[in-house]
C-alpha positions as CSV (number, residue, x, y, z in Angstrom):
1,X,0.0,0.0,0.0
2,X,1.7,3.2,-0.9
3,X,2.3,5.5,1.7
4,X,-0.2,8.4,2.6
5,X,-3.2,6.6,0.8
6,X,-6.1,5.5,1.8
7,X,-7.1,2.1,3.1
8,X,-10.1,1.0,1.7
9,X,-12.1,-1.1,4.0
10,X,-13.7,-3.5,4.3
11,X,-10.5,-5.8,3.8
12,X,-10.2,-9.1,4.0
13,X,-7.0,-11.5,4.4
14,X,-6.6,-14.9,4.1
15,X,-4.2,-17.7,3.8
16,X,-3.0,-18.6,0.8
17,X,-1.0,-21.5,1.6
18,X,-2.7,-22.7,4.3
19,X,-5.9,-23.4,1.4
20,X,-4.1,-24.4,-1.0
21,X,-2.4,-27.2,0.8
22,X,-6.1,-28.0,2.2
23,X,-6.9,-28.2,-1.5
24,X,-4.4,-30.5,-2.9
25,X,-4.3,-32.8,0.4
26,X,-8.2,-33.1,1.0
27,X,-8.7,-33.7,-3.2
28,X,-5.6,-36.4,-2.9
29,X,-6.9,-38.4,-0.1
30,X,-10.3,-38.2,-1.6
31,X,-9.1,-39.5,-5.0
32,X,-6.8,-42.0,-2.9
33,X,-10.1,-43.1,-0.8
34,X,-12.0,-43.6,-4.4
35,X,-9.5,-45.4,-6.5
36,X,-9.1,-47.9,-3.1
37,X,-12.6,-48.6,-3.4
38,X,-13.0,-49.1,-6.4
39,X,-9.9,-51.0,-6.7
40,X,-11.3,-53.6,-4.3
41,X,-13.2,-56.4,-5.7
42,X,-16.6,-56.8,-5.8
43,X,-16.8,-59.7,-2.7
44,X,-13.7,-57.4,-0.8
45,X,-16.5,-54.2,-1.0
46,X,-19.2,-56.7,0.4
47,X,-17.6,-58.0,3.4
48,X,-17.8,-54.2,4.8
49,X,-20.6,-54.2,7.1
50,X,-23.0,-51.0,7.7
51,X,-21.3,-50.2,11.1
52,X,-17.8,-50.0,9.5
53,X,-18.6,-48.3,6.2
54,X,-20.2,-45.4,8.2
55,X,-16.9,-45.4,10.1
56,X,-15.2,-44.4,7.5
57,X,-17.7,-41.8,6.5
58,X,-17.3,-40.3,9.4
59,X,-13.8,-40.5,9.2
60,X,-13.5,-38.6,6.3
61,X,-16.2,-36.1,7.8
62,X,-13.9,-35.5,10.5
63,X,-10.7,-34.8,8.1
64,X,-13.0,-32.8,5.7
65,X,-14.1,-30.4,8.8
66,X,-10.8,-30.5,9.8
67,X,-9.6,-28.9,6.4
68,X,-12.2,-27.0,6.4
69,X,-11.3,-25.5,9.9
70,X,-7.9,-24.8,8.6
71,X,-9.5,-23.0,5.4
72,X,-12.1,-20.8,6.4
73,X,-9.5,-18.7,9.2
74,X,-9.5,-15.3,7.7
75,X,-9.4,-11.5,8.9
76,X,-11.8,-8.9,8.1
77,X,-11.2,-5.1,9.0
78,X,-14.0,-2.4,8.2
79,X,-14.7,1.1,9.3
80,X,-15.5,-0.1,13.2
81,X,-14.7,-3.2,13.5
82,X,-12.0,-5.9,12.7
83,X,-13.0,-9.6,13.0
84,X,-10.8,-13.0,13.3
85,X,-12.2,-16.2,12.2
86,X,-10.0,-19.1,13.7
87,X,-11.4,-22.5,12.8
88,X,-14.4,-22.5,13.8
89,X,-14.8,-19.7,15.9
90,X,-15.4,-16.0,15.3
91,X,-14.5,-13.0,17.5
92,X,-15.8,-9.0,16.8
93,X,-13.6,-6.6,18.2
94,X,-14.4,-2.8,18.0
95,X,-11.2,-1.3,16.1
96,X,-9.9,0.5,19.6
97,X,-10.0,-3.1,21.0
98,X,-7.4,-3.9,18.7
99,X,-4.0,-1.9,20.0
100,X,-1.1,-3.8,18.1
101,X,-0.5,-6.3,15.2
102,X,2.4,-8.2,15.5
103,X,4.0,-10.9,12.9
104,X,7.4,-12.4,14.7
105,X,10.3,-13.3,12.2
106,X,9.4,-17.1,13.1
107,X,5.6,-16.6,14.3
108,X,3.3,-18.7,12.5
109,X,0.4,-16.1,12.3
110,X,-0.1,-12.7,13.3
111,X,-1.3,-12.0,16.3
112,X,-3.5,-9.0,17.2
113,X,-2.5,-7.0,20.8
114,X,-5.7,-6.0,22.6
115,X,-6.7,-3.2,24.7
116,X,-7.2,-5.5,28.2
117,X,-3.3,-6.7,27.5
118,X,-4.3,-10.2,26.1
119,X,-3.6,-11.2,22.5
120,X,-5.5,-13.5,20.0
121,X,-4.3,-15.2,16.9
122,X,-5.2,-14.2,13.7
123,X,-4.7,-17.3,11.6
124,X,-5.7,-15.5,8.8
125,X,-2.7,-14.0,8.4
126,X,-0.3,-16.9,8.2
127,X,3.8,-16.6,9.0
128,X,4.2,-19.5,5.8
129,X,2.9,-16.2,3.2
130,X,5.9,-14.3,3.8
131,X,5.9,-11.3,1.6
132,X,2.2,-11.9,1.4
133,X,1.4,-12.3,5.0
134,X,4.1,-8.7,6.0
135,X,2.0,-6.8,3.2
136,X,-0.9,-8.3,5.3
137,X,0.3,-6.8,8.2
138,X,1.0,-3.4,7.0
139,X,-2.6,-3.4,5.4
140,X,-4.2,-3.9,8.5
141,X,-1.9,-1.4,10.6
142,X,-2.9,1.2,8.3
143,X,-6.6,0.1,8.8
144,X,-6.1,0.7,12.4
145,X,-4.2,4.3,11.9
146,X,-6.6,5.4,10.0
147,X,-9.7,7.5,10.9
148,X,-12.5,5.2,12.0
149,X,-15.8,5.8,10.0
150,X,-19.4,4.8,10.1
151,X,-21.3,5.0,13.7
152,X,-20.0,7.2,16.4
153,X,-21.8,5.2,19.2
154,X,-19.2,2.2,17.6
155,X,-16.3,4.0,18.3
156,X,-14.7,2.1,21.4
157,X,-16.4,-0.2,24.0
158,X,-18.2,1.7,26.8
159,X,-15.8,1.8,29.8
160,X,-19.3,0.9,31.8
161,X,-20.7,-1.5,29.7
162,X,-20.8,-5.2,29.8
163,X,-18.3,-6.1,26.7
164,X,-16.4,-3.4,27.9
165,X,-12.3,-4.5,27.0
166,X,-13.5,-8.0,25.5
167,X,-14.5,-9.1,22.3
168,X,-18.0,-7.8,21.2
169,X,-19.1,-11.8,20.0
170,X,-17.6,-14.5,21.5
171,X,-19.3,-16.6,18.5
172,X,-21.6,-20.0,18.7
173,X,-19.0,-21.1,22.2
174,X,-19.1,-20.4,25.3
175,X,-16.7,-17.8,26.7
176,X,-15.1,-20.3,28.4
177,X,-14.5,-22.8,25.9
């Protein structure tokens, strides 16, 4: 992003390795799984009972959701707010939630410094990217630096209220979990 111009937001990072080896390994195992199969014979394929054929449906589920898991983890940043998907879970943070972004020399993803002096991981921005994943970084500084837009009343967490130096959604688990 050249300097003095304008980020546009919303933005939205993701990895690119991180898919694409979910890609090629979930479609190889799947073509693997398939040419097995078929490969058996016809009385090898009719000694699997119910029970153990729906194992290995669900085996594959499990490595599908897996991948999946691994796939979806992005970051968005817009006007007010910037928000980390990680697997399966999803946390809102208003943007003067978010103090810092940090990517180590060695760190496998960036991780975002937070007002109440935790941190999260924001797998969406993945250490394997390299020039990718620093450019990320820069991006979403700059999204930080720059004037917020949008609501006033969005501005920061009230100092009184309930979500006050947490994340605004927790997503579908509990806090604790």
């Amino acid at each position: 992003m050249p300097a003095g111009s304008d980020p546009s937001t919303p933005r939205i990072w993701r990895p690119l390795g991180v898919r694409l080896a979910a890609l090629v390994f979930g479609g190889g195992l799947l073509i693997v799984c398939a040419m097995a199969w078929i490969g058996f014979s016809a009385e090898i394929r009719a000694a699997f009972t119910v029970p153990q054929k729906l194992t290995l449906f669900a085996m594959g589920a499990m490595v599908w959701g897996a991948l999946q898991a691994l796939a979806r983890s992005k970051v968005v940043a817009d006007e007010n707010f910037i928000v980390v998907v990680n697997g399966f879970r999803k946390r809102v943070y208003t943007r003067h939630q978010v103090i810092a972004v940090n990517l180590g020399r060695s760190a496998p993803w960036a991780t975002l410094d937070l007002a109440d002096g935790t941190s999260v991981a924001a797998m969406g921005i993945q250490g394997s990217d390299g020039h990718r994943a620093r450019t990320a970084v820069r991006e979403l500084r700059a999204v930080l630096d720059s004037e917020p837009g949008g609501n006033p009343d969005l501005e920061g967490p009230d100092p009184d209220g309930p979500d006050s130096g947490g994340p605004v959604s927790e997503g579908p688990e509990s806090p604790g979990g």
